[in-house]
ZAVEXLUM-181689 format. One line per field, with one value per residue (C-alpha): x, y, z; residue number from 1; residue in three letters. Coordinates in steps of 0.25 Angstrom, whole numbers, plus 5000, padded with zeros to 4 digits. Layout:
N
px: [X; ...] $
py: [Y; ...] $
pz: [Z; ...] $
num: [NUM; ...] $
residuo: [ala; ...] $
***
This chain:
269
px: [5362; 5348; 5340; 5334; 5347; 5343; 5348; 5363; 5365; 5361; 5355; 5345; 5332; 5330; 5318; 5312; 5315; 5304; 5299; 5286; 5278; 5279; 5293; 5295; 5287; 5294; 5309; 5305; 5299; 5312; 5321; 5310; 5310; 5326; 5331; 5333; 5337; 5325; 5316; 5322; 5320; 5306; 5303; 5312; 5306; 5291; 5295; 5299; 5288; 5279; 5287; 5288; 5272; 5267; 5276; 5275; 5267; 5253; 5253; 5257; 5247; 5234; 5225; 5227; 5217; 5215; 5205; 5197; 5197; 5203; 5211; 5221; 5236; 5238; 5228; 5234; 5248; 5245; 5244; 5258; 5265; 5261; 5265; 5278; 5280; 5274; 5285; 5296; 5295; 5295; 5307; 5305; 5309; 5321; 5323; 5320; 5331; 5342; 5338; 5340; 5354; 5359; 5355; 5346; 5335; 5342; 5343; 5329; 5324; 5335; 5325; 5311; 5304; 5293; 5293; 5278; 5283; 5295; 5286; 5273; 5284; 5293; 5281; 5273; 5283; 5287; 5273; 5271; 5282; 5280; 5265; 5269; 5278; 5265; 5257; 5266; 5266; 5250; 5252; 5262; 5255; 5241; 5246; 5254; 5241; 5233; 5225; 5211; 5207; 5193; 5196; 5193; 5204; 5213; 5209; 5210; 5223; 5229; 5224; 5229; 5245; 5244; 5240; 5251; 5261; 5258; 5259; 5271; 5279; 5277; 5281; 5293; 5296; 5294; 5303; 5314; 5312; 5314; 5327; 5337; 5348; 5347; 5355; 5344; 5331; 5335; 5336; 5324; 5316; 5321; 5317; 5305; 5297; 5299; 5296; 5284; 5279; 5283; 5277; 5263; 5254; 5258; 5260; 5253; 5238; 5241; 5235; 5248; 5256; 5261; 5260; 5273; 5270; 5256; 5259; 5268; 5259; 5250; 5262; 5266; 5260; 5264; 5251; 5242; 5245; 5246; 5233; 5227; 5231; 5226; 5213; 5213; 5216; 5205; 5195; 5195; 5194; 5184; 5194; 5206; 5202; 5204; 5219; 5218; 5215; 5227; 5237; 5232; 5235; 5250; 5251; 5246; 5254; 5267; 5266; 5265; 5276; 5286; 5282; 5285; 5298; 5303; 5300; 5306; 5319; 5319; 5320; 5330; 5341] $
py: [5238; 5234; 5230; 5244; 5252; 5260; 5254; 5258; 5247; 5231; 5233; 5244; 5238; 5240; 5250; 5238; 5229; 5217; 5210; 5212; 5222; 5234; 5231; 5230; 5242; 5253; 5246; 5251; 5264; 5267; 5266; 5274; 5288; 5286; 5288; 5303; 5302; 5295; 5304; 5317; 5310; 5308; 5323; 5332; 5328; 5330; 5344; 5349; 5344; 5351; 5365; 5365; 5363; 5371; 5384; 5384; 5373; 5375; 5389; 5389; 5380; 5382; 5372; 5360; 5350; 5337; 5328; 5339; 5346; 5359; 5356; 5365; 5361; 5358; 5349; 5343; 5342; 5338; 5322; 5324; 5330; 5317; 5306; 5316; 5313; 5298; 5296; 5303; 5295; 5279; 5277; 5263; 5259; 5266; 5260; 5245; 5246; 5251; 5242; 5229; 5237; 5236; 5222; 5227; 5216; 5205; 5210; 5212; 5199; 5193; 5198; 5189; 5198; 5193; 5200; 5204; 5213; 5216; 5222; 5227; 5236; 5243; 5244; 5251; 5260; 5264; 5270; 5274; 5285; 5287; 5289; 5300; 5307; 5307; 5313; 5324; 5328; 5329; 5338; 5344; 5350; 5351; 5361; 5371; 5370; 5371; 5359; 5356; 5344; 5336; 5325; 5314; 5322; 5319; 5306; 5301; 5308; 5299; 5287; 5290; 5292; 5282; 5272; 5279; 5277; 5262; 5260; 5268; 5264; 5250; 5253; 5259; 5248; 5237; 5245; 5242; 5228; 5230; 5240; 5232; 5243; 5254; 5266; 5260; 5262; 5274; 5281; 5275; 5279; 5294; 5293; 5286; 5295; 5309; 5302; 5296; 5307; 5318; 5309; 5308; 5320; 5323; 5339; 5339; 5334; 5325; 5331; 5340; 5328; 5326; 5313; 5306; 5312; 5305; 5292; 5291; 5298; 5285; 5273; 5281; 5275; 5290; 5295; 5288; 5290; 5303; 5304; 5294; 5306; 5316; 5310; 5308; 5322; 5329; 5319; 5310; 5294; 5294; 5299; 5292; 5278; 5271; 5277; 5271; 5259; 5259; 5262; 5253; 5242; 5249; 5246; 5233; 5228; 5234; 5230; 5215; 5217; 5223; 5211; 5199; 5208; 5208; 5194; 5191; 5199; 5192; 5179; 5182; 5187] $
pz: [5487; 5487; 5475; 5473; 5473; 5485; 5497; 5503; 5510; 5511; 5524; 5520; 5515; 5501; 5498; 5488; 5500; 5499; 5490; 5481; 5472; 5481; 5484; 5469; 5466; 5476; 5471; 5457; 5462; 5469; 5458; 5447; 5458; 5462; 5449; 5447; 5433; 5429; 5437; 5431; 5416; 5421; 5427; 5418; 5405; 5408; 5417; 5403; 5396; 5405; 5407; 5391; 5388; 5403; 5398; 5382; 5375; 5384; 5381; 5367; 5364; 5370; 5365; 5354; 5349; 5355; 5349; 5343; 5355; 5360; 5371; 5380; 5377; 5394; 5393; 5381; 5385; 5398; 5395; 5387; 5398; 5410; 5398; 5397; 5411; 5409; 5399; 5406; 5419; 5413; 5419; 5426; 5411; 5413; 5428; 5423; 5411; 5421; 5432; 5421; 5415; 5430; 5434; 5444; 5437; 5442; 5457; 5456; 5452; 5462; 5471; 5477; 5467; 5456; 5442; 5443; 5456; 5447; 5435; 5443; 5451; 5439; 5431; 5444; 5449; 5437; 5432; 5445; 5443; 5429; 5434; 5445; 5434; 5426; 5436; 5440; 5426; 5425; 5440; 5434; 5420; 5427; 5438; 5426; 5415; 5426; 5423; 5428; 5424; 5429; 5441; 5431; 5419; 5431; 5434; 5419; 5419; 5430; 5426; 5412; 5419; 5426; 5415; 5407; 5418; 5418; 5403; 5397; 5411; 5408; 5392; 5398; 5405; 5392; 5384; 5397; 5395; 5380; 5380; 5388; 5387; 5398; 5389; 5375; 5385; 5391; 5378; 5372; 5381; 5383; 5367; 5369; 5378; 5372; 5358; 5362; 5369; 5358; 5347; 5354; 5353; 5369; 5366; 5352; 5347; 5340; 5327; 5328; 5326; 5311; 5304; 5309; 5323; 5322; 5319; 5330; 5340; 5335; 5339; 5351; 5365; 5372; 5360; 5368; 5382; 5381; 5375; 5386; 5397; 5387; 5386; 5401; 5402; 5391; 5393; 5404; 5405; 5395; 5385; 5391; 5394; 5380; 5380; 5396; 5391; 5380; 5392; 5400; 5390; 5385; 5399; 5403; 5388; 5394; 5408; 5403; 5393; 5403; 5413; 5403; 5398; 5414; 5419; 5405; 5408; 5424; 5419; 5411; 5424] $
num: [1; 2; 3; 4; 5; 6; 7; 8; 9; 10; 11; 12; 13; 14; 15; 16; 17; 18; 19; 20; 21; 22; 23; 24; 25; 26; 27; 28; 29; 30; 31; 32; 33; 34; 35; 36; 37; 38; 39; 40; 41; 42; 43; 44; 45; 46; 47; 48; 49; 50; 51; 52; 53; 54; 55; 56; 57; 58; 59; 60; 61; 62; 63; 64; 65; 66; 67; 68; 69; 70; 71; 72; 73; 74; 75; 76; 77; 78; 79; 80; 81; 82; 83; 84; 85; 86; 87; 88; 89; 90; 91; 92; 93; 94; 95; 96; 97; 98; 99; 100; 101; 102; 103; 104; 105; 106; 107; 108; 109; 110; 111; 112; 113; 114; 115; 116; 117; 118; 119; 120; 121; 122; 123; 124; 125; 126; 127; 128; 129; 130; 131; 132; 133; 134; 135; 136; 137; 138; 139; 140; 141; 142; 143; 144; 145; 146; 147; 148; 149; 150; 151; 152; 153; 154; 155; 156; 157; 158; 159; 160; 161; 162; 163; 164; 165; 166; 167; 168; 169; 170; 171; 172; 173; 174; 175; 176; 177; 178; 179; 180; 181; 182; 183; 184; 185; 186; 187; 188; 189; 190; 191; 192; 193; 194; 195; 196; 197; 198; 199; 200; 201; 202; 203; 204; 205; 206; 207; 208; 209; 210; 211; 212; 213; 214; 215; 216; 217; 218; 219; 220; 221; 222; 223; 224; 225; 226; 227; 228; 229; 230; 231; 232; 233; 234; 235; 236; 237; 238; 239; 240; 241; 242; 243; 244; 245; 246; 247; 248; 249; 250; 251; 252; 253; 254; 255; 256; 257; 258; 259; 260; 261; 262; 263; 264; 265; 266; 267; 268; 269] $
residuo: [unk; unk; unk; unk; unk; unk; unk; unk; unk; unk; unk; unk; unk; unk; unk; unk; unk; unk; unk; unk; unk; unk; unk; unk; unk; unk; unk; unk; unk; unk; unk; unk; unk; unk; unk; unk; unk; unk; unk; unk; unk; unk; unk; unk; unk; unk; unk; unk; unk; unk; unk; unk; unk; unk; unk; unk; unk; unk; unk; unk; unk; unk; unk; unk; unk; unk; unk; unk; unk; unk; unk; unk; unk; unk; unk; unk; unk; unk; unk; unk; unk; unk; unk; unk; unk; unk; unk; unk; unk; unk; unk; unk; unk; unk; unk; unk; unk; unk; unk; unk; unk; unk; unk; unk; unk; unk; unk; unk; unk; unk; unk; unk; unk; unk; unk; unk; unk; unk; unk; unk; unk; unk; unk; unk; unk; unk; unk; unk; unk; unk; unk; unk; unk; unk; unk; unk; unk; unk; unk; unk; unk; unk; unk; unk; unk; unk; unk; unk; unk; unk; unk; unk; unk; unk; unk; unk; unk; unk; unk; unk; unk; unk; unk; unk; unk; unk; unk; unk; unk; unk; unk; unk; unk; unk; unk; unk; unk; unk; unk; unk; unk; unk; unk; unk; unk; unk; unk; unk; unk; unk; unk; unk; unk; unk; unk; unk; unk; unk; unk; unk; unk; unk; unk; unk; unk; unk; unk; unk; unk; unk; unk; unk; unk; unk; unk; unk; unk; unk; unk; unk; unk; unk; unk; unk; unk; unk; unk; unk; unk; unk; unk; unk; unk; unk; unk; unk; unk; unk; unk; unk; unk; unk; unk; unk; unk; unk; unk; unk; unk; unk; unk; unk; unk; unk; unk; unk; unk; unk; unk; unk; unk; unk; unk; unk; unk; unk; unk; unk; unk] $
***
């Protein structure tokens, strides 16, 4: 069987076949899309979320206060429902644990491949999709609230998903080089992402919130990218950036921790 898993046969060139970043980086893509458990834990979540708020909580709602200003509940919510989806997909986490509990790591680096190509291709392909599942999820809310938003609301919006995708993939991805057991992970971070997206004022101002809620709104990364989409969403970049900016380094901080944590973990095969 070739090194992806998708080959039938030895004379069949494997889809990854060469060697080097895009090689690398269409391997990791392959594995993310093919896994249809992963995908419907990505997709079903966030359906839900969106059917529940599109049929009951928009309409029962109206209108909340954000800021000191009155704004309409689909306007709110939407930034909730893309980190919903944001959440939902990170599953190159997931991926990278199962690929270690097989053996599948060591195959790999039998292979004429370098651990920059190694790193830059599961940290890309990963926020890729988690990216497209954030997307959809924007398309998905705009087109049932009807939203009409300003080309530069839209602009600000995209920036913010994918700045997002990049940050909370590459988190996902540390806490897989930190959790070594498959089973451990996989529930941590089925816990994880509803906690942090429940105890973040996603569906609620966060004035709402009690005491207890607002302290952890306040440790919780999920506060603050969703109130960097929400920004982008109300207000544009000028409202957004400095939230940009915090992504940005969440990101650049993860990114450098997950590659010192793999290169670690290769020298050790």
């Amino acid at each position: 069987m070739s090194l992806s898993g998708l080959a039938d046969d030895d004379t069949a060139a494997p889809p990854w076949h060469g060697s080097g970043f895009t090689a690398t980086l269409r391997r990791e893509w392959l594995l993310l899309t093919r896994n249809r458990s992963n995908l419907l834990l990505a997709v079903v979540p966030t359906a839900v979320y969106i059917a529940l708020v599109a049929t009951s909580l928009a309409d029962l709602l109206g209108t909340v206060t954000y800021r000191g200003e009155r704004v309409g509940y689909p306007d709110f919510v939407v930034p909730a429902l893309m980190f919903a989806a944001l959440l939902a997909a990170t599953t190159s986490g997931t991926a990278f644990v199962q690929e270690r509990a097989h053996g599948m790591a060591l195959e790999l680096w039998s292979y004429p491949l370098t651990r920059w190509q190694y790193v830059a291709g599961k940290l890309l392909a990963g926020s890729a999709l988690v990216f497209v599942h954030t997307v959809a999820a924007l398309a998905v809310s705009a087109a049932l609230f009807r939203g009409r938003w300003p080309a530069d609301r839209w602009a600000a919006l995209l920036c913010g998903a994918l700045l997002a995708a990049l940050a909370f993939n590459a988190l996902c991805l540390l806490l897989g080089t930190v959790v070594q057991d498959s089973q451990r992970f996989t529930v941590l971070v089925n816990v994880l992402a509803p906690l942090g997206l429940f105890a973040s004022p996603s569906f609620y101002p966060i004035e709402n919130l009690g005491t207890v809620q607002r302290i952890l709104a306040d440790v919780n990364p999920v506060s603050y990218g969703v109130t960097a989409l929400r920004e982008a969403l109300l207000r544009g970049f000028p409202g957004a950036w400095p939230y940009f900016l915090l992504l940005g380094v969440v990101g650049v901080v993860a990114v450098a921790g997950v590659g010192r944590a793999l290169v670690r973990q290769s020298r050790a095969l």
